[in-house]
C-alpha positions as CSV (number, residue, x, y, z in Angstrom):
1,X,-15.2,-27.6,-7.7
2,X,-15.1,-24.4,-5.9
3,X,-11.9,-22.5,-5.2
4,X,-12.1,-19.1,-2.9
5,X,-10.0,-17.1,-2.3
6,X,-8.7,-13.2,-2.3
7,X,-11.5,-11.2,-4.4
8,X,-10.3,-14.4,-7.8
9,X,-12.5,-14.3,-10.8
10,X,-11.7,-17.2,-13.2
11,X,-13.5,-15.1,-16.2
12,X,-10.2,-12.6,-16.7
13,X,-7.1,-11.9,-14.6
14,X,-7.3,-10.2,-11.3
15,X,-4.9,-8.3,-10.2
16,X,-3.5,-8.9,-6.4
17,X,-1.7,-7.1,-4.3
18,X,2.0,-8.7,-3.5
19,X,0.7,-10.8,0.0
20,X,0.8,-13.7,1.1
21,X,-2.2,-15.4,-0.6
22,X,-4.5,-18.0,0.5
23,X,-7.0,-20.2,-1.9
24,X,-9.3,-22.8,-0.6
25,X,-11.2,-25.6,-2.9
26,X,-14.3,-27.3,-1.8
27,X,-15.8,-30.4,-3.8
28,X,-19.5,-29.9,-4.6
29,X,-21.9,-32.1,-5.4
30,X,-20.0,-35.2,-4.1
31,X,-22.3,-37.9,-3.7
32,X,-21.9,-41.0,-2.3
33,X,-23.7,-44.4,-3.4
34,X,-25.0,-47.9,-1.8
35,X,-21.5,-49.3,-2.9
36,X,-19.2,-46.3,-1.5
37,X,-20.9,-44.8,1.1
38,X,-17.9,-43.0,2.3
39,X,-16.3,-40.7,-0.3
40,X,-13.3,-38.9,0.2
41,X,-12.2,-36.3,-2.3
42,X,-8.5,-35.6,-3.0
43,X,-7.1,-31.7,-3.3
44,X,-3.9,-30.7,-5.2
45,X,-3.2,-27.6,-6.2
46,X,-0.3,-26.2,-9.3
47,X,0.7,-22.3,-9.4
48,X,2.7,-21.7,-12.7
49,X,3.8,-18.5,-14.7
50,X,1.2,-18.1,-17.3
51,X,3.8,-16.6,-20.1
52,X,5.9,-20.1,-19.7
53,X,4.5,-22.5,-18.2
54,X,6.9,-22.6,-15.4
55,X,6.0,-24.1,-12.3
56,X,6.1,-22.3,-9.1
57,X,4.8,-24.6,-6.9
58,X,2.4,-27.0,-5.6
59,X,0.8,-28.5,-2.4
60,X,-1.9,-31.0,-1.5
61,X,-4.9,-30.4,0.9
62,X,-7.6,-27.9,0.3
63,X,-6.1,-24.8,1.4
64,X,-2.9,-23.5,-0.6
65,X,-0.4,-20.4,0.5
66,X,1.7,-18.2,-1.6
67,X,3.8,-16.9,0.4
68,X,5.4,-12.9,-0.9
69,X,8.6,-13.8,-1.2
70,X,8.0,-16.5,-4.1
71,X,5.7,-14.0,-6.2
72,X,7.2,-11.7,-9.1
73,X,5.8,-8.2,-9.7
74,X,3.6,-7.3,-13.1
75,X,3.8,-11.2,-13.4
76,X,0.6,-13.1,-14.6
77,X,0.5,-16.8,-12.9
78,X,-2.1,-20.1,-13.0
79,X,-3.8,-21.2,-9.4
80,X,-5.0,-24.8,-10.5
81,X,-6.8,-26.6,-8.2
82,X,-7.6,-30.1,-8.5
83,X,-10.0,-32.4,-7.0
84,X,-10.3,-36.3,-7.6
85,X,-12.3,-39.3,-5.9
86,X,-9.5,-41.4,-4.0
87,X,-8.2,-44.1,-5.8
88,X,-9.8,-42.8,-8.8
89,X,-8.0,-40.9,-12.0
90,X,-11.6,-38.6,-12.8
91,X,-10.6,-35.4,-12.0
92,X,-12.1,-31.6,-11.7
93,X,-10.3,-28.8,-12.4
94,X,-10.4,-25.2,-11.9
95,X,-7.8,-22.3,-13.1
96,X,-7.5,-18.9,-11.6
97,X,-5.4,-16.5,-13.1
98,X,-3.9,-13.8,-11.0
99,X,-1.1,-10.9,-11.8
100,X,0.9,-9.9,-9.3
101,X,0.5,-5.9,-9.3
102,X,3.0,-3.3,-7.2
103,X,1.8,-1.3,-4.5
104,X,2.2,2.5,-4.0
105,X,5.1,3.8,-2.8
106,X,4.3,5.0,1.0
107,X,5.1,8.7,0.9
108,X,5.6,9.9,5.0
109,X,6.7,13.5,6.3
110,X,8.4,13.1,9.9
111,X,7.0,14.3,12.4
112,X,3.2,13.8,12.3
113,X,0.6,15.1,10.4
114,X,-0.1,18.8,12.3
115,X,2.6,21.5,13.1
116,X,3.2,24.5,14.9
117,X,5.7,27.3,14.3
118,X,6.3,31.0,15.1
119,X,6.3,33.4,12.2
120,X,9.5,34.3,10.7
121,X,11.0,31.1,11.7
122,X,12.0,28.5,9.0
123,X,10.5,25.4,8.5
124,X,12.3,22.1,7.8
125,X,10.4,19.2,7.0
126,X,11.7,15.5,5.8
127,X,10.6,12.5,4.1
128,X,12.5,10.4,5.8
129,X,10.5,7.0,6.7
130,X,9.0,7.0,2.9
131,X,9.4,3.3,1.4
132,X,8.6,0.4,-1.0
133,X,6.0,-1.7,0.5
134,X,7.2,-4.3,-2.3
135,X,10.9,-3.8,-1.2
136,X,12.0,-3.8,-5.1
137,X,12.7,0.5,-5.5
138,X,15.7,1.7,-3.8
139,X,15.4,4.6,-1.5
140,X,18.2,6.0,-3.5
141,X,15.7,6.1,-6.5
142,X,12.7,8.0,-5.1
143,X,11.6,11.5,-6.2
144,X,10.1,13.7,-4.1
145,X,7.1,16.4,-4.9
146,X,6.3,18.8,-2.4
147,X,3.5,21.2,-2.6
148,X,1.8,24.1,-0.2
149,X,-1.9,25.6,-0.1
150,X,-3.1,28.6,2.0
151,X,-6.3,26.8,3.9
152,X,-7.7,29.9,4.2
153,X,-7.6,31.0,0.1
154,X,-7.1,27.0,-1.0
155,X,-4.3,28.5,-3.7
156,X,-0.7,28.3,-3.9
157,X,1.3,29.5,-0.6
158,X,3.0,32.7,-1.1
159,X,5.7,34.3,1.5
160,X,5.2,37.7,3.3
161,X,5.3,39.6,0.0
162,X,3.6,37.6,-2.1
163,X,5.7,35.9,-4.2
164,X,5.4,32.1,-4.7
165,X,6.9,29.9,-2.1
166,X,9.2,27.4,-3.4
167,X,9.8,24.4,-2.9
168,X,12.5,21.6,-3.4
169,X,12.3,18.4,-4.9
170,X,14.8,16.8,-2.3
171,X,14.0,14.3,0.5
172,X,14.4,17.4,3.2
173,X,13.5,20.9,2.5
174,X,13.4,24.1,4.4
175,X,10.5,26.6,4.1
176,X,10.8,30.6,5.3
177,X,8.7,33.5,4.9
178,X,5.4,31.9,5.0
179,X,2.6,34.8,6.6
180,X,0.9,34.1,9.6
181,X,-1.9,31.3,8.9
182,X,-2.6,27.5,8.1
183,X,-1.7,25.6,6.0
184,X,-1.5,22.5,4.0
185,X,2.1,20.9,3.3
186,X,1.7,17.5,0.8
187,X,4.4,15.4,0.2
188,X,4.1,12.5,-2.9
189,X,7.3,10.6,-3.2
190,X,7.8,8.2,-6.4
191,X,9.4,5.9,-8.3
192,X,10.1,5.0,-11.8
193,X,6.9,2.6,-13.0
194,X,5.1,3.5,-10.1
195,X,2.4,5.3,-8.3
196,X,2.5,7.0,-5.0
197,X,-0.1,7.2,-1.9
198,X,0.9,10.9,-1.1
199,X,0.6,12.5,2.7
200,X,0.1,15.7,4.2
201,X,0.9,17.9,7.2
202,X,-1.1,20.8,8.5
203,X,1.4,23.7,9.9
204,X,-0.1,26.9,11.5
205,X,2.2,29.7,11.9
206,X,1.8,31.7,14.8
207,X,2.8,35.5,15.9
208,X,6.6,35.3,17.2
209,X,5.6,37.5,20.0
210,X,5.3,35.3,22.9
211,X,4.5,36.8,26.5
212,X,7.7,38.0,28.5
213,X,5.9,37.1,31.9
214,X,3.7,34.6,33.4
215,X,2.2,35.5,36.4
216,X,0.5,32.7,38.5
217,X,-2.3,33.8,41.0
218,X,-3.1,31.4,43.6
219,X,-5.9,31.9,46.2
220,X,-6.0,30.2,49.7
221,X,-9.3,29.8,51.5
């Protein structure tokens, strides 16, 4: 009996992402004799929680789906699949164990990754948009780590004289006195128990000292 499915090892536990999953069984070595020379295998399939036993559900046919919404996180479970000869009680087995594993929390800075502003102005950026792609930590519950690097010296972003720009640990923050330059804004936004996928935004600060007139020149032949 051979079960595929999403990267499953039936050695030790792999760990899955919270998706809908999909397992398929195919009978091998099924072969058929002068007295049955049509042989039709049976699939059924079991998912239980490994820690009790606990069934979660089961289906019949070779393909099986899990869908999200039935799936626990940090929870270990059994994919059984089953294959017997109709009308027959011999039967081939196969267990897959899986744990359901969260994903990072998604961290996102409005407003795109590159921006532009004049020098001297402040600078408000927000992680609004940030969220649980497993829907279980509460917006209410993230933290929020901001950092800034000087592209041109890769160190620590100071303001105009020198001193280290800081930064809050709040959803929105404002930023002043950054020099003229590039630079590199990061945002990683967490929960408790988890990791983040963090995000940056590139922000070049231009001279203030836009042109008082635009002259267009237009030539006629």
């Amino acid at each position: 009996l051979k079960v595929s499915g999403p990267a499953i090892d039936s050695t030790q536990i792999t760990d899955l992402d919270r998706n809908d999953l999909v397992f398929s069984a195919i009978a091998d070595n099924v072969e058929p004799s002068a007295n049955c020379p049509l042989v039709t295998v049976d699939f059924s399939w079991t998912v239980a929680v490994a820690s009790s036993g606990s069934l979660l559900t089961s289906a019949i046919g070779n393909t099986l789906l899990i869908l999200q919404s039935s799936l626990s996180l940090n929870t270990v479970y059994n994919v059984t699949a089953i294959a017997k000869y109709s009308g027959s009680s011999v039967e081939s087995r196969r267990q897959i164990p899986i744990r359901i594993v969260a994903r990072n929390i998604q961290s996102f800075i409005k407003g795109g990754s590159r921006d532009v502003a004049a020098g001297g102005s402040a600078l408000v950026f927000s992680a609004e948009g940030s969220f649980d792609p497993d829907n279980v930590a509460a917006v209410s519950s993230f933290s929020y780590s901001w950092s800034c690097v000087d592209m041109a010296t890769r160190s620590a972003c100071v303001d105009q004289n020198g001193a280290p720009i800081s930064l809050g640990t709040t959803r929105d923050i404002s930023v002043s006195g950054l020099p003229l330059g590039q630079y590199e804004l990061g945002l990683s936004v967490g929960a408790t128990g988890r990791t983040s996928s963090p995000t940056s935004v590139i922000v070049s600060v231009l001279s203030s000292a836009l042109p008082e007139h635009i002259s267009l020149v237009s030539s006629s032949k």
